[in-house]
C-alpha positions as CSV (number, residue, x, y, z in Angstrom):
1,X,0.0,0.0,0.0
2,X,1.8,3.2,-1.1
3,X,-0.2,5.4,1.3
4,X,1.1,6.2,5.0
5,X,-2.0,4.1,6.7
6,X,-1.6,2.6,10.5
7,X,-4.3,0.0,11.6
8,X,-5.5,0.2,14.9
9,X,-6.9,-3.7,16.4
10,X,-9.0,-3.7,19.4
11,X,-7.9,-6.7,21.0
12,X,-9.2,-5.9,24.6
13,X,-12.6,-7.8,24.2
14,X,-13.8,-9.6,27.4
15,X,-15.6,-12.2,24.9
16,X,-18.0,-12.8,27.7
17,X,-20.0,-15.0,25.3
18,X,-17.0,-17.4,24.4
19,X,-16.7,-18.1,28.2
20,X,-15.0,-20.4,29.4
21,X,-12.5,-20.2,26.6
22,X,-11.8,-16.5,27.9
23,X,-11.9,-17.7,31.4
24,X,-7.8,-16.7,31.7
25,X,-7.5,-15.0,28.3
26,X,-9.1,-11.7,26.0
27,X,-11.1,-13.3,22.7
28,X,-8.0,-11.9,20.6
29,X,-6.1,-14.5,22.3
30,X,-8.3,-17.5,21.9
31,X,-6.8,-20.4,19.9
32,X,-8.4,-21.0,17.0
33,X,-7.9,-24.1,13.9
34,X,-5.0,-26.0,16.4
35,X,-2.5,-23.9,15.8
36,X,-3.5,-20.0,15.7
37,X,-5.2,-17.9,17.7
38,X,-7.8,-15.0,16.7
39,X,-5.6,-11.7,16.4
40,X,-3.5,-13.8,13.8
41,X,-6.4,-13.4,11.1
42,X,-6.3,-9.7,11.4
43,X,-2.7,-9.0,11.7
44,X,-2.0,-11.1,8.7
45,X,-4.6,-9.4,6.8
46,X,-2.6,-6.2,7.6
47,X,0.3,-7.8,6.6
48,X,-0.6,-9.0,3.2
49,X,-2.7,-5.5,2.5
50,X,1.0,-3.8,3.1
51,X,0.3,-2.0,6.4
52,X,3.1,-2.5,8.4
53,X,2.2,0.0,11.1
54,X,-0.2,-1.9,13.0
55,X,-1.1,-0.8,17.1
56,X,-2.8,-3.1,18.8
57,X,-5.0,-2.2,22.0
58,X,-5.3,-4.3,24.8
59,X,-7.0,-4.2,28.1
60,X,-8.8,-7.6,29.5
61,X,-6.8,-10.8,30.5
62,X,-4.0,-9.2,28.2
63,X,-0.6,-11.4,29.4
64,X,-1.8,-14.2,26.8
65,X,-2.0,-11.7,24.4
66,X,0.6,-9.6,24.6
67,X,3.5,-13.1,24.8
68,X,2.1,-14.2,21.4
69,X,2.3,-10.9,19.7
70,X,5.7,-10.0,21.3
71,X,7.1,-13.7,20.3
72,X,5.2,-13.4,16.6
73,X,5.5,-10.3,15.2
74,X,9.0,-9.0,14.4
75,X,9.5,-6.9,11.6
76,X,13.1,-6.1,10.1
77,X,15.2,-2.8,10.9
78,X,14.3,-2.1,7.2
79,X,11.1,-2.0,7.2
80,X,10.1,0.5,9.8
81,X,7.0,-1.8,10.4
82,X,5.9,-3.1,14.1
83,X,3.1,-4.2,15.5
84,X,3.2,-2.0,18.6
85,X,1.2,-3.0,22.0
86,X,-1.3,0.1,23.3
87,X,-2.5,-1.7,27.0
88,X,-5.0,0.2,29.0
89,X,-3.1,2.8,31.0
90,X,-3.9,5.1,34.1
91,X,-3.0,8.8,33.6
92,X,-3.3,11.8,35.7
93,X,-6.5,13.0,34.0
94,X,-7.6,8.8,33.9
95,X,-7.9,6.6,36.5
96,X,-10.3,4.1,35.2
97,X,-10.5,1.3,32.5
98,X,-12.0,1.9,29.2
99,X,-15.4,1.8,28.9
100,X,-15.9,1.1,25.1
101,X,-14.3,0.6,21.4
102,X,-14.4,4.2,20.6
103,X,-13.0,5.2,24.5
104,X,-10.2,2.8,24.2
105,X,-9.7,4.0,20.2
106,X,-9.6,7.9,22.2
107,X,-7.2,7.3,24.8
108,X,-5.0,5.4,22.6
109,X,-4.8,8.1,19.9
110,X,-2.0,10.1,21.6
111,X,0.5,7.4,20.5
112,X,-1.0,7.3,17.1
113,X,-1.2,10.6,15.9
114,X,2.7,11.2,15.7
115,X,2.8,9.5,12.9
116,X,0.6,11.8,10.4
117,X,-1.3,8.9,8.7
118,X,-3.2,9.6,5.5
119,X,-6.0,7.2,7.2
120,X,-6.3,5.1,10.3
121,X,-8.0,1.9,9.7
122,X,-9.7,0.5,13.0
123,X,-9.8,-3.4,13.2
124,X,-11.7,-5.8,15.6
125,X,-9.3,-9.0,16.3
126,X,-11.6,-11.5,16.7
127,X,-13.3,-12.3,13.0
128,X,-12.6,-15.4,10.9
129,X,-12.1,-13.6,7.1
130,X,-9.7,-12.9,4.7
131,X,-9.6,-9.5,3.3
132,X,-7.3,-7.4,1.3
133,X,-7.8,-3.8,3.1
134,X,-6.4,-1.5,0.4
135,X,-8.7,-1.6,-2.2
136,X,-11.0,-0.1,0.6
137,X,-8.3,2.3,1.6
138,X,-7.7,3.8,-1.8
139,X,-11.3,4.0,-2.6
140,X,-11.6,6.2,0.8
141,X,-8.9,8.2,-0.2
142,X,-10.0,8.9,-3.5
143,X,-13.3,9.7,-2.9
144,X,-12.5,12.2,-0.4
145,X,-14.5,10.5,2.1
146,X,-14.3,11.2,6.0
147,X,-15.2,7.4,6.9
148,X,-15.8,4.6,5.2
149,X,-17.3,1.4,6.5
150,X,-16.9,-2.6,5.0
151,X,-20.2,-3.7,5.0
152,X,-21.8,-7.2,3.9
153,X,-25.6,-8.2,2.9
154,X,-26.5,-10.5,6.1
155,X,-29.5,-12.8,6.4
156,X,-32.5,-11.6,8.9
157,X,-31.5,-13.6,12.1
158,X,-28.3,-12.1,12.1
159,X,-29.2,-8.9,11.4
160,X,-31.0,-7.9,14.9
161,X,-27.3,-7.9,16.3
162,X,-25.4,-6.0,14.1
163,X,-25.0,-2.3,13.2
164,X,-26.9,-1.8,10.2
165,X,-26.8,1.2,7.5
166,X,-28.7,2.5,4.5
167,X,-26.6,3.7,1.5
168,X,-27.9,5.9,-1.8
169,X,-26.5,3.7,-5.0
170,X,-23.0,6.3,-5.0
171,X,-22.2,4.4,-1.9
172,X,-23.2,7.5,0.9
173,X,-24.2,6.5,3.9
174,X,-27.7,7.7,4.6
175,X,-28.3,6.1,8.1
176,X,-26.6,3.8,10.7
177,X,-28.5,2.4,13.6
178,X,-26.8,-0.4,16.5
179,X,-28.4,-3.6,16.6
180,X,-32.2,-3.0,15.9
181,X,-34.8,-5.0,17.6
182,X,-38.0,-3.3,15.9
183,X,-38.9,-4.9,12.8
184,X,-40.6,-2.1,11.4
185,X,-37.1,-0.1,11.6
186,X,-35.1,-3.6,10.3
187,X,-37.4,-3.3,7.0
188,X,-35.9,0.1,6.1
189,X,-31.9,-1.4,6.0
190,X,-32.7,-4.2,3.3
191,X,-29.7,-5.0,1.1
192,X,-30.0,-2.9,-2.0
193,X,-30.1,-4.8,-5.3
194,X,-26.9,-3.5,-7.0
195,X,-25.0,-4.9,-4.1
196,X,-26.6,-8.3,-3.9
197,X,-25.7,-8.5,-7.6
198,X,-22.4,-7.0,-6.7
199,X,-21.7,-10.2,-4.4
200,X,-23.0,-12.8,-6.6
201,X,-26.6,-12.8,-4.9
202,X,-30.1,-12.3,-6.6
203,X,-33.1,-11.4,-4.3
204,X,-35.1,-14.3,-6.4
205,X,-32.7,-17.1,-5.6
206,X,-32.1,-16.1,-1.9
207,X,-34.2,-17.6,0.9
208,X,-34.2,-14.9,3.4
209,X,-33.4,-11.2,3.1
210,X,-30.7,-10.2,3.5
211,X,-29.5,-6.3,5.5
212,X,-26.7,-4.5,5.1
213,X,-24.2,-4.9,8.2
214,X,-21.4,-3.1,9.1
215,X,-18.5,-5.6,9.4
216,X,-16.9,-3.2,12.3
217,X,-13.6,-2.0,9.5
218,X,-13.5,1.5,9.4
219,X,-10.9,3.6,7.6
220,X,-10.6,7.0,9.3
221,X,-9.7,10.6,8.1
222,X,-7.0,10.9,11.1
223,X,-8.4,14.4,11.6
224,X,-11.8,13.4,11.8
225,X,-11.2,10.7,14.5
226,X,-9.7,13.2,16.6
227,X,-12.7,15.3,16.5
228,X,-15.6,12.7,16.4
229,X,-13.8,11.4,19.8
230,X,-13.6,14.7,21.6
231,X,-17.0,13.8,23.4
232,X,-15.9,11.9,26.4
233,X,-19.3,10.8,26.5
234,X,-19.4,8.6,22.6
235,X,-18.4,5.5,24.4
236,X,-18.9,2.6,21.3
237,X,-18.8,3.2,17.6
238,X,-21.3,1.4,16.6
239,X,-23.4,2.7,19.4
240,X,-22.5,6.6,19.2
241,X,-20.1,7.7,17.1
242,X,-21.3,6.3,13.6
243,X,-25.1,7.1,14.1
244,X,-23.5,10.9,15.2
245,X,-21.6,10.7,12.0
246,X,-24.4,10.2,9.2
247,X,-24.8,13.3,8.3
248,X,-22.5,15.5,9.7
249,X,-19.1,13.8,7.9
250,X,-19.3,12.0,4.6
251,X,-19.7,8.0,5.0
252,X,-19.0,5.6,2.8
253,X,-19.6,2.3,2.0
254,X,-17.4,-0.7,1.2
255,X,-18.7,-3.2,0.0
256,X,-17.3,-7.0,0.9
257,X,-18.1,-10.0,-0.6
258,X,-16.1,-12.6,0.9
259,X,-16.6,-15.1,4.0
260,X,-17.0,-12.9,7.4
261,X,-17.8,-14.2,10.1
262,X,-17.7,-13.0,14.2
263,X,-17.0,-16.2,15.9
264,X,-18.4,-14.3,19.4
265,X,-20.1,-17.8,20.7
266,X,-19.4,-21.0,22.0
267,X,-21.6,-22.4,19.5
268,X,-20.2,-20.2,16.4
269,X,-16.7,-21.2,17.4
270,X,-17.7,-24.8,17.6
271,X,-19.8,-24.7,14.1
272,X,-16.6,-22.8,12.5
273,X,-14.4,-25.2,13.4
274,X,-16.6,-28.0,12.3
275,X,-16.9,-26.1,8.8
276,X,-13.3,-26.1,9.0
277,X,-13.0,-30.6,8.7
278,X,-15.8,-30.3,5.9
279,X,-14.6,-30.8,1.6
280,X,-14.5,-27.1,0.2
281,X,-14.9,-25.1,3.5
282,X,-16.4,-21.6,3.5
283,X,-13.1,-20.3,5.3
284,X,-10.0,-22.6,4.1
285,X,-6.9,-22.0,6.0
286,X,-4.5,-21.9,3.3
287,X,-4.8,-20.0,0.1
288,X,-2.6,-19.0,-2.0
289,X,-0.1,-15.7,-1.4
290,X,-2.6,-15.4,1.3
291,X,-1.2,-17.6,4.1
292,X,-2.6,-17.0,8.1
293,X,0.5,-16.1,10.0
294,X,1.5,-16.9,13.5
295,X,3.9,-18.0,16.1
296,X,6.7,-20.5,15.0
297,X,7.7,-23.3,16.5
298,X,10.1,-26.2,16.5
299,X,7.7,-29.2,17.1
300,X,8.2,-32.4,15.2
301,X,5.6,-33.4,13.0
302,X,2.6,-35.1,14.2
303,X,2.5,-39.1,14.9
304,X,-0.3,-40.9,14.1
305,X,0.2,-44.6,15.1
306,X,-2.3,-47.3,14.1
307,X,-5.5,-44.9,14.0
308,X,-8.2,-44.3,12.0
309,X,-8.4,-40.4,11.2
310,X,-11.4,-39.4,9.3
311,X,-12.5,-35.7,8.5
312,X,-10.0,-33.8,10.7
313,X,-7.4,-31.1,11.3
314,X,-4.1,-32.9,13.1
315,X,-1.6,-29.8,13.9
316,X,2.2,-30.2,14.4
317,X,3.9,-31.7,17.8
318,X,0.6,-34.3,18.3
319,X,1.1,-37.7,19.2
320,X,-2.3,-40.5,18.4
321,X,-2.1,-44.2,19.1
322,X,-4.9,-46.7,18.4
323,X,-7.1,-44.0,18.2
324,X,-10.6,-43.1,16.2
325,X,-11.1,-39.1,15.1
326,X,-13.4,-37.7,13.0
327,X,-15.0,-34.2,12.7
328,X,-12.4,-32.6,14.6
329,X,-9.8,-30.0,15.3
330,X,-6.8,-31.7,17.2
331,X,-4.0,-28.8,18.0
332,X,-0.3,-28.8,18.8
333,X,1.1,-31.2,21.0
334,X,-1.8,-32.9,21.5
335,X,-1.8,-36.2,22.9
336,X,-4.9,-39.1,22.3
337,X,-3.6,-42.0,23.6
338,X,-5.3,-45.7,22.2
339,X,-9.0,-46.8,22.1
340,X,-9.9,-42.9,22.2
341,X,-13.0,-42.2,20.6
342,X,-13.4,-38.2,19.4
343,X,-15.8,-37.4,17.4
344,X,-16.5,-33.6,16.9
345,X,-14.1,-32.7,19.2
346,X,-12.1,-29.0,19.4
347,X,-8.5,-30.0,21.1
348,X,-6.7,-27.0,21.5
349,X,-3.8,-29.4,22.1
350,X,-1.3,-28.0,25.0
351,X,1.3,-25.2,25.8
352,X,4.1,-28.1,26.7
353,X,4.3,-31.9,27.1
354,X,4.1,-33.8,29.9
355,X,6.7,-33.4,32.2
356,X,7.9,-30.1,30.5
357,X,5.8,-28.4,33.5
358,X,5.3,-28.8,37.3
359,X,1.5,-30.1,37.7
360,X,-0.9,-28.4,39.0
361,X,-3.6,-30.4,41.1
362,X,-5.0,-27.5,42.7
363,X,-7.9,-28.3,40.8
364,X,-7.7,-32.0,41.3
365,X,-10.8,-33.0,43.3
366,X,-9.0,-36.7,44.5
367,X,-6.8,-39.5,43.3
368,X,-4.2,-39.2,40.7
369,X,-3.8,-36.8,38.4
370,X,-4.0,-38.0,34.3
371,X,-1.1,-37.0,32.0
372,X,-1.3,-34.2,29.7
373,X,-4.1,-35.2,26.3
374,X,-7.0,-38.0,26.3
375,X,-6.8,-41.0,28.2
376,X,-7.3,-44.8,27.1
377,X,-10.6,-45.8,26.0
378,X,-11.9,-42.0,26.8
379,X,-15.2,-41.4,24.5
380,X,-15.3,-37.6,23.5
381,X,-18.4,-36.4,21.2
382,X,-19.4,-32.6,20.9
383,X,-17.1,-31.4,22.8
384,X,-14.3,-28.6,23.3
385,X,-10.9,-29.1,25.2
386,X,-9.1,-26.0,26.2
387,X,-5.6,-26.0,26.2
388,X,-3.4,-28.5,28.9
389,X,-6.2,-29.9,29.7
390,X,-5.7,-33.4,31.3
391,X,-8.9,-36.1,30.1
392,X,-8.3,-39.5,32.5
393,X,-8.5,-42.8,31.3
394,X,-12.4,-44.3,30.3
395,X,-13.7,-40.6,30.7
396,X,-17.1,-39.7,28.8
397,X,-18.4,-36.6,27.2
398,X,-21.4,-37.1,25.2
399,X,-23.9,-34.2,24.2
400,X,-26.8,-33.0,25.8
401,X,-29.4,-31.7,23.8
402,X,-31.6,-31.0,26.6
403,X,-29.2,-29.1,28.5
404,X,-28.2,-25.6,26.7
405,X,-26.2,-24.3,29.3
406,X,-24.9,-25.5,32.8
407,X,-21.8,-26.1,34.7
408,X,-19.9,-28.6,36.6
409,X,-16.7,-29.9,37.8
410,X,-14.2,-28.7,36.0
411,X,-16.8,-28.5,33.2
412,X,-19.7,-26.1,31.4
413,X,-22.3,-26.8,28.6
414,X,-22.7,-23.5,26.5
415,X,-25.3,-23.5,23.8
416,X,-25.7,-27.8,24.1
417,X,-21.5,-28.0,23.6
418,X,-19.9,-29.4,26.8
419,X,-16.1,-27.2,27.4
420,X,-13.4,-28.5,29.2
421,X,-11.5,-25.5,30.6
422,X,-8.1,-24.9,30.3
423,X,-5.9,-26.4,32.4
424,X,-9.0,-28.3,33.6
425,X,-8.4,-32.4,35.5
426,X,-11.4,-34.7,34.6
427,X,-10.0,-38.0,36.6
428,X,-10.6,-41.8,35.3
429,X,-13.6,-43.0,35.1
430,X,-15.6,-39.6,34.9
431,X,-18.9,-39.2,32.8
432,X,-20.0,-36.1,31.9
C-alpha cells in the first residue's frame, strides 16, 4: 500500500459470550484451527494488505495476548514496520478502564497521531475472514470521504445484532443504527439490489433477506477521529459515534463479498471449526499468497500410530495411538492416547508436554492426576478441550441436547457444547 495508513486492532474484548475459553484469556487470544489464535487473522490481513504500522489495544486478560504478539510479530530494521502494543493505562486526568471501542480508540490516539497517517484503519481482532484492506483504503482516499465502512448483505436472524446502514446507489451512507430490535425499523436497511448483484446474490434465488451490516472495519480521516472522539461521553462506535456521523461527515460504503464471520459464541466457534474438517470449507486456511500467520515453533511433526483419522485437522507436535477421530480440530502437542474415541471434538492441544511443566492439582478434586491429552478408552463427542487440559483414562463426554447451558466440575455446557476449561483435570472413570 503506497499510502502512509496505521491500523488500529481492538484486542481488549472480554468475549463474555465465548466463556470459558476467555476464562484466563481476552477473545483476541483465543486459539483458533490447532494452531492460531484470533488476532492472527487480522494482523496477517494487515500484513498481506501492506500495512506494516499496526497498534494493537489491549485491556482484558491481556498477558496471553501480549507473549504471542511479542514472540510473533517481528519486523526487520528495514522495514520501519511493528506491530506495537497500546495496553489500558492510568493517567493523571484517567484513573479508570475503558469503557468502550471508541473510548479505548480515544485514549490510545495520543500514540497514534505522531505518525501523520493519510488514514487510520480500526480493526476488531476477533473475525474469521480474509480480506485485502487497500482496495478499501484507496477507494476512501479517493473519494474524499471522511469514513468509510466494510459492510456485507446478512441474512435476517443475524441482522437484529449488528449495526446496520442504508446507502444511496453512490455508496453515501444515509443512516446507521446499533443492533435493531424493531422490525418495522429492520425493513428500512434491506440490502440494495446492485449490491446483492455485486456479491454474486439475486433477491429471487435467496431464501431470506438479506441487510446491510457493518463488518466493524473502518478507515478514518486521522483528523476526523480526533474530533468525532472529543465527546468523552461517545463510548462505542457502533453505538454513538457512527449514528453521530451520518450526516454530519461524509460516509461511505465498502462493500465486501467474501466469507466474514464473528466467531463471538461457544456455539459459532464450535460450528466454524466443524466447517473447517468439511470438503470445500467456507473459510479454508490456506490460500494461496494469502497464508494465516503466527507463532513458529520447532515441534516435530505429528505421529499418528495405528488410528483411524477421518475428517480432521491434526496440527504439528501431536502424538495419536490406536485411536478413532473424526470431525475434529486436534491442536499442537496434543496427545490421544489408544482406544480414544473423538468425534466432533475441538482440542486445543497444549502449551508443553508432559513433564515439560510442574503439575498443577489445585484443581484436582481426589486420586491421581491423568497425564497431559485424552486417556485410554476416553469417549469424547461434541465437545471442546481447552488447552493442557488433562482427560483421564475411560472418561465420557457425550452431548446433551436438553441441556443448553450448565456447569460442573471442572466443566460447562454452553449452547448444548460441553467445554473443558483450560488447564481443567477430569479423573478416570468420569462421565460427563
Amino acid at each position: 500500500m503506497k499510502h502512509n495508513t496505521i491500523a488500529l486492532i481492538l484486542g481488549g474484548g472480554r468475549g463474555s459470550r465465548l466463556y470459558p475459553l476467555t476464562l484466563e484469556r481476552s477473545k483476541p487470544a483465543v486459539g483458533v484451527a490447532g494452531k492460531y489464535r484470533l488476532i492472527d487473522i487480522t494482523v496477517s490481513n494487515c500484513i498481506h494488505s501492506g500495512i506494516r504500522r499496526i497498534f494493537v489495544i489491549t485491556q482484558f486478560l491481556s498477558a496471553s495476548l501480549h507473549r504471542h504478539l511479542m514472540q510473533t510479530y517481528r519486523f526487520d530494521a528495514f522495514s520501519n514496520g511493528f506491530v506495537e502494543i497500546l495496553a489500558a493505562e492510568q493517567t493523571p486526568s484517567r484513573e479508570s478502564w475503558y469503557q468502550g471501542t471508541a473510548d479505548a480508540v480515544r485514549e490510545s490516539l495520543r500514540h497514534v497521531v505522531q505518525y501523520h497517517a493519510d488514514a487510520i484503519v480500526i480493526l476488531s481482532g476477533d473475525h474469521l475472514y480474509r480480506m485485502d484492506y487497500g482496495p478499501m483504503v484507496r477507494g476512501h482516499l479517493e473519494a474524499d470521504a471522511d469514513i468509510t465502512l466494510a459492510v456485507q448483505p446478512v441474512p435476517r436472524i443475524e441482522a437484529p445484532r449488528m449495526g446496520l446502514l442504508r446507502a444511496a446507489p453512490d455508496g453515501t451512507v444515509v443512516e446507521f443504527v446499533e443492533k435493531p430490535q424493531d422490525p418495522g425499523i429492520l425493513e428500512r436497511f434491506r440490502a440494495p439490489d446492485h449490491l446483492l448483484d455485486q456479491c454474486g446474490m439475486t433477491r429471487s434465488a435467496l431464501s431470506d433477506d438479506r441487510f446491510l451490516a457493518s463488518m466493524g472495519i473502518y478507515v478514518f480521516r486521522p483528523s476526523v477521529l480526533v474530533e468525532s472522539l472529543k465527546d468523552p461521553s461517545r463510548m462505542d462506535f457502533g453505538k454513538e459515534v457512527l449514528p453521530a456521523a451520518v450526516g454530519r461527515y461524509r460516509l461511505r460504503a465498502h462493500p465486501f463479498c467474501g466469507h466474514w464471520e464473528d466467531i463471538g459464541t461457544i456455539r459459532s466457534f464450535f460450528d466454524a471449526h466443524m466447517a473447517m474438517v468439511q470438503p470445500n470449507p467456507p473459510f479454508p486456511l490456506y490460500e494461496p499468497g494469502w497464508p494465516i500467520f503466527t507463532r513458529t515453533r520447532a515441534l516435530p511433526p505429528a505421529r499418528i500410530l495405528e488410528s483411524g483419522i477421518h475428517n480432521s485437522l491434526v496440527a504439528d507436535g501431536s502424538d495419536i495411538t490406536g485411536a478413532q477421530i473424526r470431525d475434529s480440530v486436534i491442536g499442537l502437542r496434543s496427545v490421544v492416547r489408544p482406544g480414544a474415541r473423538l468425534t466432533r471434538v475441538v482440542m486445543q492441544g497444549a502449551d508443553y508436554y508432559q513433564g515439560e511443566e510442574p503439575i498443577d492439582t489445585t484443581s484436582v478434586p481426589s486420586g491421581p492426576v491423568p497425564p497431559l491429552g485424552i486417556g485410554e478408552g476416553a469417549v469424547l463427542e461434541q465437545v471442546i478441550v481447552d488447552k493442557n487440559a488433562r482427560i483421564g483414562r475411560g472418561v465420557v463426554i457425550t452431548p446433551k441436547g436438553d441441556v443448553a447451558d450448565f456447569e460442573g466440575p471442572n466443566y460447562w455446557v454452553r449452547d448444548g457444547i460441553t467445554v473443558i476449561p483450560k488447564g481443567a483435570v477430569i479423573p478416570d472413570g468420569t462421565v460427563i
